[in-house]
C-alpha positions, 0 to 999 in steps of 0.5 A, spaced: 532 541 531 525 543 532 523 542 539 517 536 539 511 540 541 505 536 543 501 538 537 508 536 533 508 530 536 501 529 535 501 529 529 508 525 527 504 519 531 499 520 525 504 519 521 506 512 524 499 510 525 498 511 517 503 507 515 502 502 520 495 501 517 498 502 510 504 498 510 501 492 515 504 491 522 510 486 519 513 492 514 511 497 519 515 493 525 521 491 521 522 498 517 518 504 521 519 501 528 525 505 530 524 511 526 524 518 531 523 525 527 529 529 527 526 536 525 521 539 520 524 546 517 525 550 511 519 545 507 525 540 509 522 532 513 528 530 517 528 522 520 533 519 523 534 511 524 539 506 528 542 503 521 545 504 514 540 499 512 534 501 515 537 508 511 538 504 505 532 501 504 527 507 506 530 511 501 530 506 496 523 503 497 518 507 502 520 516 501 516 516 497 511 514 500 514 518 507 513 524 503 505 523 501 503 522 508 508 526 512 506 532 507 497 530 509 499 531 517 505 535 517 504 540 512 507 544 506 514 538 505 519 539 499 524 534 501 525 528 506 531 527 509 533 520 512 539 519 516 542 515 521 543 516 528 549 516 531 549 512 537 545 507 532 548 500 530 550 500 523 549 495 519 555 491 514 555 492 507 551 487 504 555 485 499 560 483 504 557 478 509 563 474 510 567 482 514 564 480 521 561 487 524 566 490 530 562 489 537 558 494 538 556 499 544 548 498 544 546 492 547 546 485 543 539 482 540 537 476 544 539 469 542 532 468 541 530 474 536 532 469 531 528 464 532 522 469 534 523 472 527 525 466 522 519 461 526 516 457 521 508 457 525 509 465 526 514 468 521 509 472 518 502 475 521 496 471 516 490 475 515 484 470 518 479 472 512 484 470 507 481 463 505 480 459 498 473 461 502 473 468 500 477 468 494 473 469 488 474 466 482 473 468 475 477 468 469 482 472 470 485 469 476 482 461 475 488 458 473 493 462 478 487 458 483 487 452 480 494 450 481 495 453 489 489 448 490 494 442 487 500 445 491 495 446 498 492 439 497 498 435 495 499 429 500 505 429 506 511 428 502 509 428 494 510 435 490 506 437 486 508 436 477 510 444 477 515 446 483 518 451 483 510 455 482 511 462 479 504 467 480 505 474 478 501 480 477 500 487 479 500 489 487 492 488 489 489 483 485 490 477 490 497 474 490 498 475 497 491 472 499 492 466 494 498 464 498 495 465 506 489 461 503 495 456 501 498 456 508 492 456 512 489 449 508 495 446 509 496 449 516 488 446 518 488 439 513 495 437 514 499 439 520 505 435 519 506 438 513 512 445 515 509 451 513 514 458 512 511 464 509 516 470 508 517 476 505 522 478 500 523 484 505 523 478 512 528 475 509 533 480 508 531 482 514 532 476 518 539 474 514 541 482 517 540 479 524 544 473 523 550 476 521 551 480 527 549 475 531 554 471 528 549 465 527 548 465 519 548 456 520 542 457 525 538 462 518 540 456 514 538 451 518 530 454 518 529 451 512 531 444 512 525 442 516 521 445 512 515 442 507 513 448 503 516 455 502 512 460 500 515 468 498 511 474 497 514 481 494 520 478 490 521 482 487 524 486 493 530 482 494 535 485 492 543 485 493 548 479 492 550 476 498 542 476 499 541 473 492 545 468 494 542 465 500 535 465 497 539 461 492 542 456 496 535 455 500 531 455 494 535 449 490 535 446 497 528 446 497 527 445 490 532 439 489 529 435 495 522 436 492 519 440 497 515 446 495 515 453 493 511 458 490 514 465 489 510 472 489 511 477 484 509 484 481 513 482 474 515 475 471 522 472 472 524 475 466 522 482 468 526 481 474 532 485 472 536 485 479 535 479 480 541 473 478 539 470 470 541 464 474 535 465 479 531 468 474 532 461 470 530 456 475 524 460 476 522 460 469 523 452 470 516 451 473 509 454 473 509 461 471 502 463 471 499 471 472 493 473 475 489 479 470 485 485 472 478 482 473 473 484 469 466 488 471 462 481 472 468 479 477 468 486 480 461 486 482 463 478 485 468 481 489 465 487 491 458 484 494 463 479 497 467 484 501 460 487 503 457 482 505 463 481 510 460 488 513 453 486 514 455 481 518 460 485 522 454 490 522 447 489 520 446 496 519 450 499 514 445 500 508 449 501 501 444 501 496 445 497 489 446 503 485 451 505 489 455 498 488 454 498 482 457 504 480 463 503 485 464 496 481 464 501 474 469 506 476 474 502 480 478 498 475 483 495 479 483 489 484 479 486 490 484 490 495 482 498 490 474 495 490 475 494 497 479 500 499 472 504 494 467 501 499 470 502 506 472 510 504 464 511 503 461 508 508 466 512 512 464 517 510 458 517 510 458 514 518 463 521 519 458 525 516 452 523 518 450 523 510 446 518 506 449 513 501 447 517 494 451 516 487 453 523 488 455 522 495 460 516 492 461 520 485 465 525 491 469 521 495 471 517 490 472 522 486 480 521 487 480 513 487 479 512 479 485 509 476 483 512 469 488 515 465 482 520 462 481 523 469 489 527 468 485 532 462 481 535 467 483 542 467 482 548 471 478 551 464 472 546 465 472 547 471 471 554 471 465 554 466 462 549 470 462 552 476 460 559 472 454 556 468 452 552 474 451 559 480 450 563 473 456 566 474 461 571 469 467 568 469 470 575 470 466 575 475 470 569 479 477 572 477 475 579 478 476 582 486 469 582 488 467 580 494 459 579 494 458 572 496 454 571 490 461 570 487 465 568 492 463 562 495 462 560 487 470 561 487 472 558 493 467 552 490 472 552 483 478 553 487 476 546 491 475 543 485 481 545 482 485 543 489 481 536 489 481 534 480 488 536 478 494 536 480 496 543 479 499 547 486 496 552 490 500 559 487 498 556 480 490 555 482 491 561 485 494 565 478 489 561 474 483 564 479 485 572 477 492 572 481 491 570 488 496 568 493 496 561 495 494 562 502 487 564 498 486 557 495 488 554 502 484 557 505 478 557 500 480 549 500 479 548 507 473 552 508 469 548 503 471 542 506 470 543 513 462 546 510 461 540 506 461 536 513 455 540 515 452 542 510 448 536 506 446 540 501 453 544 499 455 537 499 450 534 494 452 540 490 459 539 490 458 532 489 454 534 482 459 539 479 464 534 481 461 528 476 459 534 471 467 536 471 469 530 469 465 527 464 466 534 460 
């Protein structure tokens, strides 16, 4: 096993301080907690956790993701490896709840964890910014909003004519924002009326901790009391026996007329691990989905956010035209727009740099999610560093080491490090046969000059954008 070295150690904590912030603290906290780092070798990442559950789910759900930012931090990684530790608890096989676990050495959770987890005023952490106030409306979201108002407004005891609500749509067009503003207008206007506001991944979560506390009657019981349910990311609910106990709390909800919106990635239909039975009651209700937003809604969101940013600091200046790009080039949601923003003015507050068009064209120059960005090819990039230094394209794959050609190469290296998605043993064969260890370090040497040097960025800057449009 690799030794933890302070530097290692240093590093692994980035890699739990990135996804904590990616994640948010609930998913972090239920699924990333107890992760300890084994070992880092041979190209290979070694994590341990305490259950097969933990494993399973990890696995299935979040090694990508591991691998991306454990590679950012950790270096070079050509697989992940999550296995359980062995004095850790494992968890049951879910499809057989009714097998009770045998006793286990470590010690027990406490009888009140349950509670602390499943508690209907707190089961999920709601972010205090998002409201009906801050949600902007346009067509692609107006119906979605209009019948989470219906559901907010509706008075103690009645339920609204669509019940089960269905809202569906890609991750960050507002699904989760829609069902905080719903919990907190409730939670503000009508205190009398229960809230429970969980995930998929919360749910199953807690059901685990039921059944080795041998207390599932306590895990049915939270939902008796409650007025309205609202589940987010349902598409993650997964496993038979989990199914079933949010069937059997879904019908009790429905068939006592108390409310419940579901959130999803996919419609009913497209759940495929879900029950057709499941499947079908959802599809009894009200399915709406929310579309990508169009330019005039971007722009809305957009100005939105920023004018949060204002309040929080005055200072930040980010000029129209700048805006006005970001809106353009980010086609996705609020959450994509938002991201946009922060990553500029960041940069811009790191680098002491102002706010220019060719200053966002670089740093959100991996952001788009335009297809077309895929054709950008090592070629292009060749020929327009070479016509802009005015340079041969032998002279960049040749040997010569003047500086006239060298610091164009490394600038085209940089360039095809940061706008395709080759690997650095082939930039490097495609910039005359060079070793990897040449591409890094013309990558990183690029980068860190860029952060001091204004002018060199605004030229990389410029080559990007002429890169890309051809």
């Amino acid at each position: 096993m690799t030794a933890m070295t302070d530097a290692l150690k240093q590093r692994w904590d980035r890699v739990a301080q990135r996804l904590r912030a990616e994640l948010g603290e609930d998913l972090y906290s239920s699924w990333f907690a107890r992760m300890e780092l084994e070992d880092i070798s041979s190209g290979r990442l070694t994590v341990s956790v305490p259950t097969r559950f933990l494993k399973s789910w990890i696995e299935t759900h979040y090694v990508s993701r591991l691998h991306k930012i454990g590679e950012s931090e950790l270096g070079q990684i050509d697989s992940v490896q999550v296995r359980v530790r062995s004095n850790g608890t494992a968890a049951r096989p879910l499809e057989q709840p009714e097998r009770r676990p045998e006793p286990q050495a470590a010690a027990p959770v406490p009888a009140t964890a349950l509670q602390q987890v499943m508690a209907a005023d707190k089961p999920v952490t709601l972010d205090p910014n998002q409201t009906f106030d801050t949600f902007v409306v346009g067509a692609s979201n107006q119906l979605a909003h209009a019948a989470v108002c219906r559901v907010a407004d509706a008075q103690p005891g009645s339920v609204v004519s669509f019940n089960p609500l269905f809202i569906h749509a890609q991750s960050g067009l507002g699904k989760t924002h829609l069902l905080s503003a719903v919990a907190h207008r409730i939670r503000a206007c009508q205190p009398s009326r229960k809230v429970l506001v969980l995930t998929a991944e919360r749910f199953m979560y807690s059901f685990v901790v039921a059944l080795r506390q041998r207390d599932t009657i306590s895990f049915k019981d939270q939902f008796q009391s409650v007025d309205v349910l609202l589940i987010d990311d349902f598409q993650f609910l997964q496993g038979k026996t989990m199914q079933q106990e949010f069937c059997h709390a879904f019908n009790s909800l429905v068939d006592s007329r108390r409310q419940v919106i579901v959130a999803a990635d996919v419609p009913p239909a497209q759940l495929d691990a879900v029950d057709q039975r499941m499947r079908s009651r959802l599809m009894g209700g009200l399915v709406v989905d929310i579309e990508l937003p169009d330019l005039d809604l971007r722009r809305r969101i957009l100005m939105g956010r920023y004018e949060q940013v204002l309040r929080r600091d005055p200072s930040v200046t980010v000029p129209d035209d700048v805006l006005e790009f970001i809106a353009n080039r980010m086609t996705g949601g609020g959450r994509e727009l938002e991201g946009a923003l922060n990553r500029v003015m960041a940069y811009q507050q790191f680098n002491q740099l102002p706010v220019t068009l060719d200053l966002a064209a670089m740093v959100l120059r991996d952001m788009s999610a335009n297809p077309d960005q895929s054709r950008v090819k090592i070629e292009d990039i060749l020929k327009v560093v070479g016509r802009h230094f005015n340079v041969a394209r032998t002279d960049l794959l040749s040997p010569r080491r003047a500086r006239t050609v060298v610091v164009p190469r490394q600038i085209g290296m940089y360039l095809a490090k940061k706008l395709t998605s080759r690997s650095l043993p082939e930039i490097g064969r495609r910039f005359g046969g060079r070793d990897h260890s040449t591409v890094l370090h013309a990558v990183r040497k690029i980068e860190d000059q860029i952060k001091t040097d204004d002018k060199l960025a605004r030229e990389v800057a410029m080559l990007i954008r002429l890169v890309e449009q051809g």
